[in-house]
Phi, psi and omega in degrees: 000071185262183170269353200210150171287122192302132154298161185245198198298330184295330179297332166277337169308299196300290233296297201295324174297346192275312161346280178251026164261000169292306189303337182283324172318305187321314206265357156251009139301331201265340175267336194245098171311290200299012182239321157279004140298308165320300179306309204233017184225286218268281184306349226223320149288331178324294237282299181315315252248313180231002171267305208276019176266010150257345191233026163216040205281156181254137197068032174291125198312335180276337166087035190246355184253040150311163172287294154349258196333284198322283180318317182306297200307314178252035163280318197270266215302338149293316157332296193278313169309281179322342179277327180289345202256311154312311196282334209227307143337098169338127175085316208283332183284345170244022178267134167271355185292353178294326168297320184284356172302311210261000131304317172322306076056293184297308195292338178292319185314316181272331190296309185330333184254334144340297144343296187275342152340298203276339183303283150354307178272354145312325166296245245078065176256073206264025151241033176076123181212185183234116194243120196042009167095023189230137181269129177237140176245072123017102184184159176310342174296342186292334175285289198305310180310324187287295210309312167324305181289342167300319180277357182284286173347295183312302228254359165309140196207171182038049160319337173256343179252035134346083182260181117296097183324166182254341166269197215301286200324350180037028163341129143293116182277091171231082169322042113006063182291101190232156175252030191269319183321303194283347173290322182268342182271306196301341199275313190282335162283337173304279248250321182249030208325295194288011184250331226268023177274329172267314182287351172251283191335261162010265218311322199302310229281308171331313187263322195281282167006293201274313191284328191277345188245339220242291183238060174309139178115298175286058160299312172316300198279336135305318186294322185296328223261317192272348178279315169278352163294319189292336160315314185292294165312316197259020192265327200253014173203070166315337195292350201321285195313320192265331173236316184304299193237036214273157197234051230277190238219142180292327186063031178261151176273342192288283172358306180289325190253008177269312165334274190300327175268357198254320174265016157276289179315327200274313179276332150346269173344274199314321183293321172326303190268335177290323182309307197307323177261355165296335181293285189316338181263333186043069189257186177216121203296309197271326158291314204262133181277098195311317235220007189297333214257359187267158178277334163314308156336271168316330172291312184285008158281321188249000000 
């Protein structure tokens, strides 16, 4: 009862290139003014303006020219263009209402996959079907995931305590303690299964990596910078997932709900204990820096 039909050694080979060439993209968006423009501005119009109205098409044999992919793809890239602009802007890091873009931001990313969970589980495909040319299974996990990605949203917290780093790199600090990984990961096995060995797994592994060995702290702005690159790539070569490397999914239903129920719990949990300690602390959620008394904190902070 695993989650994915094992790849073999070249299928691990794909993974891992795919792997660090996002981070290496990332760190040279994230090191490079003039690189992260490139990355996320000049390639991304080329890529509109003359690749994806043919190779992200609505009804496309890949299943990329959905309303989701289009949204998800300048959603992640408003995300990172607006984080470049707090970071590289004159003035703009020392407004505070500016802080509140990149939750705001965040929180649209997940209701959008919130949105597409309930969507899925609408279709009533409950023994797996080929749905927009993409295969979904339909089950209460797509609801217990939905609830999850609602209760991550609630549990966005220190909004405000949003810095800009002081060296070259002008890093967005934001020590954020979250459960969105397994949440994001259970939403791309519901909604995207046979893609979601790179788009969850890959990808997440992409971003979490670089805040815990690389940039602490950034995560948000890793998560943003490697989800539209890797959005950008599969938008402009759909065959990856499906023909080129594909990594399908076990199709199991016992699977889909331990996935979806291993990220219910997890964001429970978190909403548990951040309310517990806002009561017991009498914090203000929206002001107050939940998590300042942590070691975690302080470490990515000093």
């Amino acid at each position: 009862m695993g989650l994915y039909e094992v790849p073999g050694l070249m299928g691990w080979g794909i993974m891992l290139f795919v792997l660090f060439s996002l981070m290496a993209f990332n760190e040279f968006g994230r090191t490079t003014k003039w690189g992260g423009i490139v990355l996320l501005f000049i390639v991304p119009l080329v890529l509109t303006i003359f690749v994806r109205p043919k190779t992200a098409a609505p009804g496309n044999e890949y299943g990329t020219g959905t309303w989701f992919n289009w949204v998800k793809t300048y959603s992640a890239l408003a995300g990172c263009l607006g984080f470049m602009a707090i970071r590289y802007i004159p003035g703009l890091s020392k407004k505070k209402f500016a802080f509140f873009f990149p939750p705001l931001i965040l929180s649209l990313n997940i209701l959008e996959a919130c949105i597409r969970d309930f969507q899925v589980f609408s279709y009533a495909a409950w023994e797996g079907a080929y749905i927009d040319n993409l295969w979904v299974m339909s089950g209460p996990w797509n609801i217990m995931n939905e609830i999850a990605g609602l209760l991550n949203i609630i549990t966005i917290c220190g909004w405000v305590g949003i810095i800009i780093s002081k060296d070259k790199t002008k890093d967005m600090i934001w020590p954020w303690i979250i459960a969105y990984d397994l949440w994001n990961f259970a939403y791309t096995y519901n909604c995207i299964a046979d893609h979601s060995f790179y788009c969850g797994l890959t990808l997440l592994l992409a971003c979490t990596i670089p805040a815990l060995f690389i940039k602490k702290g950034a995560w948000l702005q890793h998560r943003a910078s490697t989800l539209a690159l890797w959005i950008m790539f599969i938008m402009t070569i759909p065959s990856f997932a499906d023909k080129l490397a594909p990594v399908p999914t076990t199709h199991n239903p016992k699977v889909f709900f331990i996935v979806s129920l291993l990220a219910l719990i997890a964001n429970e949990a978190l909403a548990v204990y951040q309310f517990t300690r806002i009561y017991k602390r009498k914090l203000n959620p929206l002001k107050d820096e939940i998590y300042k008394d942590t070691k975690i904190y302080n470490s990515v902070i000093s």
